[in-house]
Wavefront OBJ file of the C-alpha trace (Angstrom):
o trace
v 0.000 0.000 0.000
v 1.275 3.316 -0.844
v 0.335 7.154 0.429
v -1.527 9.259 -2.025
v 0.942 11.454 -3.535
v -1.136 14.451 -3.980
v -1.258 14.459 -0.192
v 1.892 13.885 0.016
v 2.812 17.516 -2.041
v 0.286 19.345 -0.074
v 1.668 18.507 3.037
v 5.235 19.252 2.372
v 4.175 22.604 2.230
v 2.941 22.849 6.298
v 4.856 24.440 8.607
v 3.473 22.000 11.648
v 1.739 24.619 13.325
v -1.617 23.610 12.588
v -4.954 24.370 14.772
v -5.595 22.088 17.294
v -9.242 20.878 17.849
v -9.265 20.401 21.540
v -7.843 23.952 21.475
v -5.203 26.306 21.013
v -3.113 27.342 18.173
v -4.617 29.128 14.715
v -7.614 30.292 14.631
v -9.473 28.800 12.061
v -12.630 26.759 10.546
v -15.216 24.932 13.066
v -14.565 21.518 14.412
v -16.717 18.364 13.844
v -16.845 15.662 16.423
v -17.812 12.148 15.369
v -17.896 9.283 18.096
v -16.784 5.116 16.724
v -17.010 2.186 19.617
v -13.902 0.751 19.900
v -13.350 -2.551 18.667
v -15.246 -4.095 16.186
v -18.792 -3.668 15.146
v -21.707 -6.653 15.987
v -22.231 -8.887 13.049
v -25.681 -10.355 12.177
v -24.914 -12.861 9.437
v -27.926 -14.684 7.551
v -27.199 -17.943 5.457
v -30.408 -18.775 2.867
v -30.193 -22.551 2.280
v -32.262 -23.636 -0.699
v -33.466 -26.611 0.293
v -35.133 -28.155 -2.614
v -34.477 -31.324 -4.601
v -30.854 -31.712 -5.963
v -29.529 -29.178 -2.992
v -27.596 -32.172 -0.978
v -24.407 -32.042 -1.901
v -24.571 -28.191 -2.355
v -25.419 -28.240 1.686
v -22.305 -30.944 2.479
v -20.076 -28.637 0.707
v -21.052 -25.559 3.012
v -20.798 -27.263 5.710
v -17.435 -28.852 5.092
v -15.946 -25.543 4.209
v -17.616 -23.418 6.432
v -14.518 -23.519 9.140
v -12.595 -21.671 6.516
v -15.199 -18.694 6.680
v -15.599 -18.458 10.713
v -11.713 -18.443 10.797
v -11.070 -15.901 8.922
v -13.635 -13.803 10.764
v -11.839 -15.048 14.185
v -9.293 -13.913 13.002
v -10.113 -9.855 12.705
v -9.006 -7.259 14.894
v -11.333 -7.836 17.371
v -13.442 -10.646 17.312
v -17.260 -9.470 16.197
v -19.970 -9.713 18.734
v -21.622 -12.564 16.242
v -25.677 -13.371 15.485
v -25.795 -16.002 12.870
v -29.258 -18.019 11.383
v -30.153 -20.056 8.684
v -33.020 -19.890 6.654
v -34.260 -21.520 3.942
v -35.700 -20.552 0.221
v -39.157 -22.715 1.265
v -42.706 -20.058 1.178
v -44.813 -21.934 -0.225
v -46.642 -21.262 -3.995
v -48.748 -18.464 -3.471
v -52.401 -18.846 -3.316
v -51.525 -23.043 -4.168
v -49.221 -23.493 -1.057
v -52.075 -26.052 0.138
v -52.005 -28.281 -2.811
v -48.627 -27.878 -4.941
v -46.481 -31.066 -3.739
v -43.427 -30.062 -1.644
v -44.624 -26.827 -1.192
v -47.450 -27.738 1.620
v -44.684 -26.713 4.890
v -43.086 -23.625 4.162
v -40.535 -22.329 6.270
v -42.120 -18.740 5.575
v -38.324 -17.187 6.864
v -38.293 -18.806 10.124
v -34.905 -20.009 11.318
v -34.086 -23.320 11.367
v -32.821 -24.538 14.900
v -33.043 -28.351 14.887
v -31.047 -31.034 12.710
v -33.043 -31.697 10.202
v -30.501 -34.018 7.904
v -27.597 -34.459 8.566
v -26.240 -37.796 9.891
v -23.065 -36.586 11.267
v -23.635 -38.175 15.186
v -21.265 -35.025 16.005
v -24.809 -33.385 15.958
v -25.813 -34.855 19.001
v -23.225 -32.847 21.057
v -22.951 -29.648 18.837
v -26.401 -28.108 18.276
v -28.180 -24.775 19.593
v -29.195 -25.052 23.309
v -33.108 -25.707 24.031
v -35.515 -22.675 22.987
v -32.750 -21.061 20.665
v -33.267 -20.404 17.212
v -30.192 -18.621 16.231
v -26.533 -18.831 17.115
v -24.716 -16.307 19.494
v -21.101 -16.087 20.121
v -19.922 -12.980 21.831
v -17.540 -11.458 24.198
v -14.099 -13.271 22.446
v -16.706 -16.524 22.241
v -17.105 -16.837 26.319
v -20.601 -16.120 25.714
v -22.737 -18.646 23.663
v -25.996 -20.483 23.648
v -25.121 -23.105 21.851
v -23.389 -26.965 22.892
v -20.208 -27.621 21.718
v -18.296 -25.785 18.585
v -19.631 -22.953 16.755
v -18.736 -24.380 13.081
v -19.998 -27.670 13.959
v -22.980 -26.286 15.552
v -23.679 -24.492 12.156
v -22.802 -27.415 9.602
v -25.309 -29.319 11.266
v -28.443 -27.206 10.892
v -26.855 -25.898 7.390
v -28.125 -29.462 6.196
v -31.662 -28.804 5.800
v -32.730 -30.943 3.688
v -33.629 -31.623 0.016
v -37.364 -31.539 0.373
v -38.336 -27.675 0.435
v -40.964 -26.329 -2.658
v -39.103 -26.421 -6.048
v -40.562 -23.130 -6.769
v -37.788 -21.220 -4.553
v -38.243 -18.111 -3.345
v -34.708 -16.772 -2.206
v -35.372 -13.404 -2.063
v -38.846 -13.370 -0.608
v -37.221 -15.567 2.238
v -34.266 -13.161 3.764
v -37.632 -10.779 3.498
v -39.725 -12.810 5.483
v -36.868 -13.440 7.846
v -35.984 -10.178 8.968
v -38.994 -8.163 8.381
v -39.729 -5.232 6.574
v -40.738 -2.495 9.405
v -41.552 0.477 7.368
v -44.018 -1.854 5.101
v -45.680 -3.584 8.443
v -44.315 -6.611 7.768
v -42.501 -8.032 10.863
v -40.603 -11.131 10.810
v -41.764 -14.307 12.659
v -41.311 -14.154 16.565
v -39.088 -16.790 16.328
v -36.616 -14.599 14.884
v -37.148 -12.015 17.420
v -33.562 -10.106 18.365
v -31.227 -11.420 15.405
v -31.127 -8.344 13.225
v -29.195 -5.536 15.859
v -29.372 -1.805 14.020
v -25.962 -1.200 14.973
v -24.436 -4.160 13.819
v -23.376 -5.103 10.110
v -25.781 -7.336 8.212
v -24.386 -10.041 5.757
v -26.313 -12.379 3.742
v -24.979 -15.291 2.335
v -27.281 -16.715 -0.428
v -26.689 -20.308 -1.044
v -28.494 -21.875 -3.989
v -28.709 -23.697 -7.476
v -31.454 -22.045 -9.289
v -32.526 -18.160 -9.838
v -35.316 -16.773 -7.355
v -38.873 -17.465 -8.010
v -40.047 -15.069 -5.599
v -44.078 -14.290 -6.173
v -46.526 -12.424 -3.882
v -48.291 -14.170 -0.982
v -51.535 -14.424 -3.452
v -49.555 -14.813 -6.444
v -51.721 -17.692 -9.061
v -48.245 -18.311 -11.154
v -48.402 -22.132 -9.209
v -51.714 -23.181 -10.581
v -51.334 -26.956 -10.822
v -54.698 -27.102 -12.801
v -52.543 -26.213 -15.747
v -49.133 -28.227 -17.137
v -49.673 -28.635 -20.446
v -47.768 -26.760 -23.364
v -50.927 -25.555 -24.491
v -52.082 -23.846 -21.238
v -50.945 -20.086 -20.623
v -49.457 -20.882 -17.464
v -47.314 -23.818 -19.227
v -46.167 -26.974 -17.204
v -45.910 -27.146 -13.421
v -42.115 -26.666 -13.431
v -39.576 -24.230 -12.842
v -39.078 -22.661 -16.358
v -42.706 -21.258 -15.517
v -40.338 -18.556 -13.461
v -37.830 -18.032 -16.217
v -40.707 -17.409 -18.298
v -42.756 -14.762 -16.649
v -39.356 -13.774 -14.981
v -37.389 -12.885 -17.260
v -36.555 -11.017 -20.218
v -34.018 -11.612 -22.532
v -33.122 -9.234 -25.579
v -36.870 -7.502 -24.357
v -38.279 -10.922 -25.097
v -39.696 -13.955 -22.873
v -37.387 -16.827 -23.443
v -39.549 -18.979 -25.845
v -40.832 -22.640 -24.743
v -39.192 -24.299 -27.041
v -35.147 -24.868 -27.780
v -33.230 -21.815 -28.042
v -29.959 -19.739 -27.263
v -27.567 -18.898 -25.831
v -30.174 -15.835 -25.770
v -28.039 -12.532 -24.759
v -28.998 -9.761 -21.985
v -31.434 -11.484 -19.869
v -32.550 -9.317 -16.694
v -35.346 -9.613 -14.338
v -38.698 -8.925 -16.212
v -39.796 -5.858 -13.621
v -42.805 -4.790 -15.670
v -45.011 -7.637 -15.655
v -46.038 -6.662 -12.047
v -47.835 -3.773 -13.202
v -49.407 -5.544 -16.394
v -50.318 -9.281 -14.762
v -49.371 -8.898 -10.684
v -50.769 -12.142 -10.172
v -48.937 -13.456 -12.426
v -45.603 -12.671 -12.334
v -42.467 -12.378 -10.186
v -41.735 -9.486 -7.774
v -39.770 -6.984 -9.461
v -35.603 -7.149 -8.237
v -35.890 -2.998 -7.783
v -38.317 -3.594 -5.029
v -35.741 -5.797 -3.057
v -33.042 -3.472 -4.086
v -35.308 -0.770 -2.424
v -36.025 -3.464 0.409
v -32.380 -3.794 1.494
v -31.848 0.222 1.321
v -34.858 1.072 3.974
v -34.109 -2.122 6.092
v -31.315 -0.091 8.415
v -30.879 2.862 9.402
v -27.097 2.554 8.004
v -27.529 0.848 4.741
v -23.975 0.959 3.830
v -23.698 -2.060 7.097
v -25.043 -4.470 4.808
v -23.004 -6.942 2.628
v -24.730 -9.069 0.140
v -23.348 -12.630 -1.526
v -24.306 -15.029 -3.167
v -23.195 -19.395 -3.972
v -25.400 -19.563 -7.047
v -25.070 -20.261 -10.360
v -23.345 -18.391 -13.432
v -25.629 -16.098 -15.742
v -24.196 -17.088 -18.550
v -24.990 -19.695 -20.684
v -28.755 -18.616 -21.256
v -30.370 -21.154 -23.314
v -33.759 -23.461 -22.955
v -33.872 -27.356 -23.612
v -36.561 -29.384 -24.098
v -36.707 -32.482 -21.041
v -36.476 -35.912 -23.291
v -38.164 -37.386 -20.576
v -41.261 -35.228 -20.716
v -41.440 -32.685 -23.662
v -41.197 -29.616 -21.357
v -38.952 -26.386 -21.672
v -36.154 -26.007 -19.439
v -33.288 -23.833 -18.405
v -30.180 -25.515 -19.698
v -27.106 -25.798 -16.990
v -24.743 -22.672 -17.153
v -22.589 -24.331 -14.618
v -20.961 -27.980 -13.228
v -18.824 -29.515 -11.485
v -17.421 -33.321 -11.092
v -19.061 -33.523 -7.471
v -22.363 -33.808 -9.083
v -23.431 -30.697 -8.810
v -25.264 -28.324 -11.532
v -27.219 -24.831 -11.734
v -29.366 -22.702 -13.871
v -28.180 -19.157 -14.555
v -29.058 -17.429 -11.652
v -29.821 -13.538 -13.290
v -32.388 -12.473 -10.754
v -30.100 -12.852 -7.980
v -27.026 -11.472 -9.594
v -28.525 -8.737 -10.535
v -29.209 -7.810 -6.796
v -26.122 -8.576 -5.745
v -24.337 -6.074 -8.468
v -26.706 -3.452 -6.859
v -24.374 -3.513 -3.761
v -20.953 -2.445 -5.808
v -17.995 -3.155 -3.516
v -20.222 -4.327 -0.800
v -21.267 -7.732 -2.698
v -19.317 -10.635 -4.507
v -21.149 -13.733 -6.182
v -19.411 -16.921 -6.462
v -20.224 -20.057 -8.740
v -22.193 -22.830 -7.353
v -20.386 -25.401 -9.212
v -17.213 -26.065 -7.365
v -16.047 -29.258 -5.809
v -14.874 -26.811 -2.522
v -16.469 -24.053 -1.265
v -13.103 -22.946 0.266
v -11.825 -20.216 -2.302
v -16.099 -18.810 -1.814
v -16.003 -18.787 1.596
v -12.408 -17.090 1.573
v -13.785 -14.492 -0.486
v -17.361 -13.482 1.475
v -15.676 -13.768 4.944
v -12.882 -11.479 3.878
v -15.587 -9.014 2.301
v -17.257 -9.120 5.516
v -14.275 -8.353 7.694
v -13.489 -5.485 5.283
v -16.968 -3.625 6.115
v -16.652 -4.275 9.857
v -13.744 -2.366 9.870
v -15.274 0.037 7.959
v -15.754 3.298 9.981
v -16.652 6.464 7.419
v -16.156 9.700 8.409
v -19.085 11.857 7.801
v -17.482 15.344 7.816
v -14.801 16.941 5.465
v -11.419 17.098 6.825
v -9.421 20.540 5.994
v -6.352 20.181 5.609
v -3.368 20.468 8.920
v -1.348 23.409 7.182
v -1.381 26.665 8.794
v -3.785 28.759 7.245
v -4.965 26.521 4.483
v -8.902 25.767 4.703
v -8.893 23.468 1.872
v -10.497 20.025 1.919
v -8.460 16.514 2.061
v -9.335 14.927 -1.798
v -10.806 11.890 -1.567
v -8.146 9.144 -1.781
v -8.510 6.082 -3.918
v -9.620 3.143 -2.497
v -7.512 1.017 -0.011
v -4.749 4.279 -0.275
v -3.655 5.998 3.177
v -3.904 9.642 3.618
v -0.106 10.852 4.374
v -0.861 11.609 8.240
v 0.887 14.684 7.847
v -2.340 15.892 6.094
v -4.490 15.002 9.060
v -5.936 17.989 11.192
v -7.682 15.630 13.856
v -7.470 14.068 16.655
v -8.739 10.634 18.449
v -9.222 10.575 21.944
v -10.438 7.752 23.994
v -13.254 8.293 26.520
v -14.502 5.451 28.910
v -18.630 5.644 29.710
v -18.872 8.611 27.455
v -22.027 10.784 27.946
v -22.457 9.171 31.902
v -21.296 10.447 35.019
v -18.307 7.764 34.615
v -16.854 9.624 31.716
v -13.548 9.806 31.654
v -10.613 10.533 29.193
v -8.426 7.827 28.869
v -5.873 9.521 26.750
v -5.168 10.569 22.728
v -4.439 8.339 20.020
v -0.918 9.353 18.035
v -1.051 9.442 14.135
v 0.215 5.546 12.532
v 3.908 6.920 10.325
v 3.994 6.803 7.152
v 6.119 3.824 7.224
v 4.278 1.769 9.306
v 5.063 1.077 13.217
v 5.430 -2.473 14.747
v 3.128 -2.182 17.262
v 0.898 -0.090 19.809
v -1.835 2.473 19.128
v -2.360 4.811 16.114
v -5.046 5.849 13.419
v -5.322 6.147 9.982
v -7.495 7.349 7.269
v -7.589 5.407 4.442
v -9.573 5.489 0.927
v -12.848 3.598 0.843
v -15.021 3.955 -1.757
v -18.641 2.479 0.686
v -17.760 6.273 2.477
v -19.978 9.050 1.787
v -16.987 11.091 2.107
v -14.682 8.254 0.513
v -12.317 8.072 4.118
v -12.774 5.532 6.622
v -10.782 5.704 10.252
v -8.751 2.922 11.216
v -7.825 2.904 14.919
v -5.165 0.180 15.120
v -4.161 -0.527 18.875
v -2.025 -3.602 17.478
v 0.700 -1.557 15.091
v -0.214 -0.171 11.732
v 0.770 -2.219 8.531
v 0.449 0.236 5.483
v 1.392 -3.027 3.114
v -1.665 -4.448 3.904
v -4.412 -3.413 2.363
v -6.745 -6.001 3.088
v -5.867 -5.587 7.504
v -3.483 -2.245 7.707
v -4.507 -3.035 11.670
v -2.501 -6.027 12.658
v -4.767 -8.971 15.192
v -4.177 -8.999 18.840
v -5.258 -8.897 21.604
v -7.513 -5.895 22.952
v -6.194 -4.032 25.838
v -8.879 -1.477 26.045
v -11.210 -1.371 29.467
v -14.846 -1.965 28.647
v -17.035 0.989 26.898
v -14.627 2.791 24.872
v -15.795 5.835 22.735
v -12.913 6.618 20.230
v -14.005 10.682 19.620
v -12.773 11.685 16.359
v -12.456 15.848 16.379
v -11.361 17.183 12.908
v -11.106 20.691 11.529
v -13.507 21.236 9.056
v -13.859 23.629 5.603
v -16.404 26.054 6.450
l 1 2 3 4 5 6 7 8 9 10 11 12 13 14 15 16 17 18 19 20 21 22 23 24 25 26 27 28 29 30 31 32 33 34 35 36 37 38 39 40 41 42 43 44 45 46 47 48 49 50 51 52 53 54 55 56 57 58 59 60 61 62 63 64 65 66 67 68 69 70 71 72 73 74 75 76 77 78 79 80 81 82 83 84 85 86 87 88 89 90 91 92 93 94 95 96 97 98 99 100 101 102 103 104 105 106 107 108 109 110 111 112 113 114 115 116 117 118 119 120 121 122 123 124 125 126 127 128 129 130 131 132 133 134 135 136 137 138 139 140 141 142 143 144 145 146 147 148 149 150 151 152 153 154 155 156 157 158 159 160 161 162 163 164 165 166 167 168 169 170 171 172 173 174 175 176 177 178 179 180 181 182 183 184 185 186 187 188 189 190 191 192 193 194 195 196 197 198 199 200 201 202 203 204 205 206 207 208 209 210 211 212 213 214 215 216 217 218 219 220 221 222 223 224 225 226 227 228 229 230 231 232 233 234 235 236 237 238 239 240 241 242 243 244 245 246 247 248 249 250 251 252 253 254 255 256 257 258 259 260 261 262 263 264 265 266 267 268 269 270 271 272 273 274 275 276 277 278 279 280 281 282 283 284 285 286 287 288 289 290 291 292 293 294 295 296 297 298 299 300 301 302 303 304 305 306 307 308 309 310 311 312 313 314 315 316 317 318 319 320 321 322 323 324 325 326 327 328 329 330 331 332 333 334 335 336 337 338 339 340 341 342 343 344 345 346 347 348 349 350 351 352 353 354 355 356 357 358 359 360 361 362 363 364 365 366 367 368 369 370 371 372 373 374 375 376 377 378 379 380 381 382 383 384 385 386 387 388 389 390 391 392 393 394 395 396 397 398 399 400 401 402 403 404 405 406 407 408 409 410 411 412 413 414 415 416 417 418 419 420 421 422 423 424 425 426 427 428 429 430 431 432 433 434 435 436 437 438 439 440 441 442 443 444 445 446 447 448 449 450 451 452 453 454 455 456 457 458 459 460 461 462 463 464 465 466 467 468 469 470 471 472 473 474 475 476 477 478 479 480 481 482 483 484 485 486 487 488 489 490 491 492 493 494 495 496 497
């Protein structure tokens, strides 16, 4: 990692006599005051589980590698205060959940907190404790409700199953899960106290087919009709490709075709046939913006399959249009493109990465989203624009690229650690030095460095383990935290008026 040059220039040009926010020295612009908790931010962390047919060895191969992702999360700074559930992609088929095989017992978002397939007898002795229905590990993992180890505990209910409605409804599910507050929707008591407003969200969608997901009342599952001839089509699951998407501006046809080119989710057939068509992606985009207060705390991924091939086969076995395989692997396991889902996972930029279903070993996937993850804990914007520390200069700091450090030398702040801040308790433990330029082996210091998920485009690291400038990925160093209990680090910069 290198310092932004252009900061670099403009600070050779300061004499070091700079204003001082906590007073003294220049007079000069106003201050702003911005207040991070020390250490790193709760984590609520929501794995959808498709558990229809076919979905077995997809479920065997998240559990196997899911010790790869918790490590790597272990492994941060400070080890997140953690909430973690599993749902599954099971609601049912709209107005024909009472009658549509498979699809008779839907989950409807609720978590799943008993073993529902796996055979592992590990199970017996790893599992959530009696009345639980999602996973806590907090406090450095001291604090837990669950028997035994966390990655075991979560490999086992991972395993849900293979016998969920074939109609999935991934995005409807997550939905359902957490609630939608400012649409009246709440999620099922259940899952009362996962989702935490301060805490980061990630969703991990795990699947091997796009998402079907239809309104409540939706009559797309009629099972009166699979025929060719019928509107509706068979009772299968090109019935959602075919009201659900659009590719060139066209339905893809029931009959053999493609590869057919720039297929997105088709949006407008909820205004021109609601009940019979999917719900549009924008609306979950939207969904996932009003959900916190803090929408850039939420990380979005996805296991599913690639979008490319597009094309339709017709079954040998029964005559009926299908969505050929875009992906494989030797394991045995397949998926159809999965555009719907990609699409709302590109929504997120930076903040969501999608990874192919079709891999023998989820290792390299679970690598990626856990290291994603740990990058947006970490993540602390600052809200205010930072003038610059030269004498007499007002002007702003530029935004730096991402992952680039701001030369310190530019910085007109401070960080200042306050125990119980805002109680009678308050009281100042001391200041936090600038990190050097070149790095520093250990102790305390903070950083700004380039992040593009910042309004502003800066995000403050406080490392209290030394500062490693050629890391981009953790410029803070692990180890252990020293601080006392209710830290407030209090950021004070001077700001352009």
């Amino acid at each position: 990692m290198r310092f932004w040059g252009a900061l670099i220039i403009v600070a050779a040009g300061c004499s070091g006599s700079g204003s001082n926010p906590d007073g003294g020295g220049d007079a000069g612009p106003p201050t702003f005051q911005q207040n991070f908790s020390a250490g790193a931010l709760p984590l609520d962390l929501l794995f959808m589980v498709d558990d229809s047919s076919s979905l077995t060895t997809v479920q065997q191969n998240l559990e196997m590698n899911f010790p790869v992702f918790i490590n790597i999360l272990e492994s941060q700074q400070v080890r997140p205060d953690l909430h973690l559930a599993i749902t599954t992609s099971d609601m049912g088929a709209g107005a024909f959940t009472s009658s549509v095989p498979g699809c008779m017992s839907p989950d409807l978002g609720r978590f799943v907190n008993t073993v529902r397939a796996a055979t592992d007898p590990s199970c017996v002795t790893n599992h959530l404790n009696a009345g639980e229905h999602f996973i806590i590990d907090a406090n450095n993992g001291t604090t837990k409700n669950y028997s035994g180890d966390l990655a075991a505990t979560f490999g086992c209910l991972a395993q849900v199953g293979a016998n969920g409605c074939g109609f999935e409804h991934q995005l409807a599910a997550v939905r359902a899960a957490l609630g939608d507050p400012m649409m009246g929707v709440a999620a099922p008591p259940e899952n009362a106290n996962f989702l935490r407003d301060d805490a980061v969200l990630g969703i991990v969608w795990v699947t091997d087919e796009d998402d079907c997901s239809a309104p409540p009342n939706s009559e797309l599952f009629n099972p009166n009709q699979n025929s060719l001839s019928d509107p509706l089509g068979p009772l299968a699951s090109f019935r959602c490709t075919e009201f659900g998407i659009l590719c060139n501006g066209q339905k893809p046809p029931r009959q053999a075709a493609g590869p057919l080119a720039n297929c997105v989710s088709n949006d407008g057939a909820a205004a021109s046939d609601p009940l019979h068509s999917l719900v549009p992606i924008q609306f979950y985009m939207d969904y996932f913006q009003r959900l916190k207060t803090m929408p850039n705390r939420i990380v979005a991924t996805a296991i599913a399959a690639n979008t490319d091939p597009f094309s339709v086969v017709i079954d040998q076995a029964t005559g009926f249009p299908s969505l050929a395989h875009s992906c494989s692997s030797s394991n045995g396991t397949f998926g159809d493109p999965a555009v719907r889902i990609k699409q709302l996972i590109d929504s997120f930029g930076a903040r969501g990465t999608f990874s192919s279903v079709c891999q023998n070993s989820y290792a390299d996937a679970m690598s990626v989203i856990a290291n994603l993850i740990g990058r947006v804990l970490a993540n602390r914007c600052v809200e205010g624009i930072i003038a610059t520390g030269c004498s007499g200069f007002t002007m702003p700091i530029p935004t730096p690229p991402p992952g680039l450090v701001v030369d310190p030398a530019v910085f007109d702040c401070t960080v200042t650690d306050i125990q119980y801040l805002g109680t009678p308790m308050q009281r100042t433990l001391g200041m936090v030095p600038k990190c050097p330029p070149a790095g520093q082996a250990s102790g305390a210091c903070f950083a700004f460095l380039g992040d593009a998920n910042c309004g502003t485009g800066i995000n403050l690291a406080v490392c209290r383990n030394g500062f490693d400038p050629a890391n981009p990925q953790m410029p803070c160093p692990p180890g252990p935290n020293q601080l006392p209990e209710a830290v407030t680090e209090v950021l004070s910069c001077r700001t352009v008026p």
